[in-house]
N, CA, C and O of each residue as an XYZ file, in Angstrom:
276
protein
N     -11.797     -7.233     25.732
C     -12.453     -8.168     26.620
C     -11.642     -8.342     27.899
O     -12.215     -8.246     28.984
N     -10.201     -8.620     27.817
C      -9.534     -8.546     29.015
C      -9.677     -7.295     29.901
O      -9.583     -7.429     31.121
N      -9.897     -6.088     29.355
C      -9.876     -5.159     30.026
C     -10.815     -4.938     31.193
O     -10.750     -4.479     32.333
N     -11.738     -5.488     30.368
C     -13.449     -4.982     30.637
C     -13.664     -6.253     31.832
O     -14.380     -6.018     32.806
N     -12.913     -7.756     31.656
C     -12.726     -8.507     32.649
C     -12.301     -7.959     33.687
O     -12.976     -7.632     34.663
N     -10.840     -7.793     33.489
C     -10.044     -7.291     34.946
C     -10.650     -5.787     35.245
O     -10.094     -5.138     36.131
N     -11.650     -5.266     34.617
C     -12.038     -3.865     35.423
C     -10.958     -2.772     35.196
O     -10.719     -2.258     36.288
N     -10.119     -2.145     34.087
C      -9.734     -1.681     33.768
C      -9.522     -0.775     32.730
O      -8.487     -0.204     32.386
N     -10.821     -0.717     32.213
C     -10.624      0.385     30.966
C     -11.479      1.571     31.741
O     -12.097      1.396     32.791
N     -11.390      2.793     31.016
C     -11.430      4.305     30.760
C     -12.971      3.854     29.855
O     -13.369      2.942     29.129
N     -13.459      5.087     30.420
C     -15.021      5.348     29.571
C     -15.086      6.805     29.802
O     -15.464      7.424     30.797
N     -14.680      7.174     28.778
C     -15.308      8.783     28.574
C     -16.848      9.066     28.634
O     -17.195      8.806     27.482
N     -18.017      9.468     29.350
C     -19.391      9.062     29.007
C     -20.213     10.929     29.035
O     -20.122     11.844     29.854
N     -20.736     10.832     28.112
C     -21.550     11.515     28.005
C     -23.628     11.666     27.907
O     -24.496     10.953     27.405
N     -23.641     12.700     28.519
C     -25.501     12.368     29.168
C     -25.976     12.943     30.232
O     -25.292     13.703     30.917
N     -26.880     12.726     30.424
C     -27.636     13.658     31.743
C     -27.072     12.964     32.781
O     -26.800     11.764     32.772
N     -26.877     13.855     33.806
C     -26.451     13.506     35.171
C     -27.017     12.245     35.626
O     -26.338     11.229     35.773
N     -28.270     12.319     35.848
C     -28.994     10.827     36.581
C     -29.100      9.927     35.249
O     -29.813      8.942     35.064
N     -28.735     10.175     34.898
C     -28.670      9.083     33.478
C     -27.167      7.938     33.661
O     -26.996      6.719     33.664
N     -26.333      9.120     33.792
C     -24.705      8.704     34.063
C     -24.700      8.426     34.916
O     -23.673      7.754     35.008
N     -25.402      8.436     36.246
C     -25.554      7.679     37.962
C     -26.231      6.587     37.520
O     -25.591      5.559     37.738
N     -27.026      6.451     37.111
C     -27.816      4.852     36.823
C     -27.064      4.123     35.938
O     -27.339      2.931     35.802
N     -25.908      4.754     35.130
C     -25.384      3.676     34.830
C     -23.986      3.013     35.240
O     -23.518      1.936     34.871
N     -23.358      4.144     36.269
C     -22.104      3.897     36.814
C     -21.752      2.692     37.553
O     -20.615      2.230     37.644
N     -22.951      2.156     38.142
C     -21.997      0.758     38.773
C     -21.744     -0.132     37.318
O     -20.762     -0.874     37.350
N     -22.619     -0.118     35.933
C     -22.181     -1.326     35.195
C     -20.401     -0.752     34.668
O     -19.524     -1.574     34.403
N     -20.237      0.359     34.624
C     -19.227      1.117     34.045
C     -18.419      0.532     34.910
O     -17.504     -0.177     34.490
N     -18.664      0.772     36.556
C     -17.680      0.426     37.450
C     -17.158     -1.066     37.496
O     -16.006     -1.243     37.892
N     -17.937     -2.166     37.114
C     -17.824     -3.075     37.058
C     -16.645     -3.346     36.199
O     -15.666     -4.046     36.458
N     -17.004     -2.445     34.784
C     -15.806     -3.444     33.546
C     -14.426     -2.087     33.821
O     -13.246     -2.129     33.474
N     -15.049     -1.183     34.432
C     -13.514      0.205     34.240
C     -12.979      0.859     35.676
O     -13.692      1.194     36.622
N     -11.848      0.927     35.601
C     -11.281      1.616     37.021
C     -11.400      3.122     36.894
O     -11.270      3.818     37.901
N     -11.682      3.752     35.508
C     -11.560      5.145     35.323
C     -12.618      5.593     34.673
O     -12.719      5.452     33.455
N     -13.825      6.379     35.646
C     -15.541      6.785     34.562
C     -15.499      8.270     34.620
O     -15.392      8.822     35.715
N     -15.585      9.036     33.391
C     -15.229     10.234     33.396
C     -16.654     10.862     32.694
O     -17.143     10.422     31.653
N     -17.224     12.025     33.524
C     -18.515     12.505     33.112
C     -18.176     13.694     31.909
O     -17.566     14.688     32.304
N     -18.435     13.642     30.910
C     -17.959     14.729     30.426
C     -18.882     15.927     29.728
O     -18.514     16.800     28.943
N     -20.013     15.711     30.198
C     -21.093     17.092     30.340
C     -22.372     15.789     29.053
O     -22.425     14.576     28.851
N     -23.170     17.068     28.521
C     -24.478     16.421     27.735
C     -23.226     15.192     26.908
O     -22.044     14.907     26.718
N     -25.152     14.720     26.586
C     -25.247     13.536     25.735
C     -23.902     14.346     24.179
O     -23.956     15.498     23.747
N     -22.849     13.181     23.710
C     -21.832     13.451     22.939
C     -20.967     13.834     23.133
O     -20.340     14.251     22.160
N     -20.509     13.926     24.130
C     -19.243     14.901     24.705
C     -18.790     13.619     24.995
O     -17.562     13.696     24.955
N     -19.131     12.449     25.273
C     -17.969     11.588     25.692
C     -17.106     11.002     23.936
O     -15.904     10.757     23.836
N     -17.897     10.928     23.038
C     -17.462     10.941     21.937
C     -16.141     12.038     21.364
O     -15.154     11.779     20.675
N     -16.518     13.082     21.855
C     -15.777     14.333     21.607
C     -14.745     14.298     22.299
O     -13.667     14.749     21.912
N     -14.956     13.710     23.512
C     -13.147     13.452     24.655
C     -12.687     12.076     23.838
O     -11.480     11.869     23.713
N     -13.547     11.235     23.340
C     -12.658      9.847     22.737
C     -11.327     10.266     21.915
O     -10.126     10.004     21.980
N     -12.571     11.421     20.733
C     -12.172     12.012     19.501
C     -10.729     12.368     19.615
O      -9.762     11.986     18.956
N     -10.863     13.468     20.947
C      -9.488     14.130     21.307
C      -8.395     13.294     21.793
O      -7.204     13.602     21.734
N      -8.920     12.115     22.323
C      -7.787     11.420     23.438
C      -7.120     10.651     21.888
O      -5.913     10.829     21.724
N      -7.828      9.874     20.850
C      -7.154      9.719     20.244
C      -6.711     10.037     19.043
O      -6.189      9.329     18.181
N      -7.003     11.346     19.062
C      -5.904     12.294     18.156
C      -4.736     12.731     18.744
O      -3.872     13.249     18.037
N      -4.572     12.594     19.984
C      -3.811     12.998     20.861
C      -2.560     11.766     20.921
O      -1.358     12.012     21.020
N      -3.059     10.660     20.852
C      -2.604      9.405     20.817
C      -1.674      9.303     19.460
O      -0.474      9.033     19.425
N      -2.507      9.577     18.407
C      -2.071      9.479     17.063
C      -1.047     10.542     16.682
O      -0.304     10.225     15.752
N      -0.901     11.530     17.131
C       0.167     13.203     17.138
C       1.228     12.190     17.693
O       2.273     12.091     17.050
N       1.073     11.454     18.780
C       2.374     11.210     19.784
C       3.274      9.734     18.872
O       4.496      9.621     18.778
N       2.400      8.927     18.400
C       2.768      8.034     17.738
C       3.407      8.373     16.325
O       3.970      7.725     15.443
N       3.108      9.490     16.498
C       4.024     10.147     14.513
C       4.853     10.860     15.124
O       5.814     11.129     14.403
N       4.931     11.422     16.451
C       6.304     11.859     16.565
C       7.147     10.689     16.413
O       7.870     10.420     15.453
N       6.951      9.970     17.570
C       7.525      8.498     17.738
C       8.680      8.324     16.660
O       9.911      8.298     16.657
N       7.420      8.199     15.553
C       7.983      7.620     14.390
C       8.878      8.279     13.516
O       9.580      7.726     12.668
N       8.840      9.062     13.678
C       9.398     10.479     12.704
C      11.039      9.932     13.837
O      11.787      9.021     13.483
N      11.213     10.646     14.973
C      12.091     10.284     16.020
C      13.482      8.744     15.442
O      14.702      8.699     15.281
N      12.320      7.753     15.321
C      12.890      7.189     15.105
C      13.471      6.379     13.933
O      14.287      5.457     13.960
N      12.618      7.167     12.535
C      13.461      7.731     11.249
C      14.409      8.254     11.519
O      15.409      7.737     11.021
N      14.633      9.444     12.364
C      15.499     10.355     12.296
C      16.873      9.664     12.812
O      17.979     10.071     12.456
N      16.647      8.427     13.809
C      18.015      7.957     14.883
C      18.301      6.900     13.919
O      19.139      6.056     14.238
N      17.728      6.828     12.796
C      18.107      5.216     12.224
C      19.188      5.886     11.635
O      20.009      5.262     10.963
């Protein structure tokens, strides 16, 4: 909710071109970052990746800092 207040979250969006133009000012409203990422599901599929990507980095992390204890 704070995010979406101060206009700062990320929206991966997926969909037809004039689909994703008619909806970009509400996007623009709650996010500083609107990313088209081709047909309808593909923005699901960049979520998918961003946070598996997220989750790899957080088990290094952790592993890391097993290892320094």
């Amino acid at each position: 909710v704070v995010g979406a207040r101060d206009g700062t979250l990320t929206f991966m969006v997926g969909g037809e071109t004039d689909q994703y133009e008619r909806a970009k000012p509400v996007l623009e409203a709650m996010g500083s970052r609107i990313v088209h990422c081709g047909e309808v599901g593909m923005g699901q599929v960049a979520k998918l990746c961003n946070n598996m990507l997220l989750a790899i980095s957080m088990i290094g992390v952790s592993e890391v800092v097993n290892l320094a204890d």
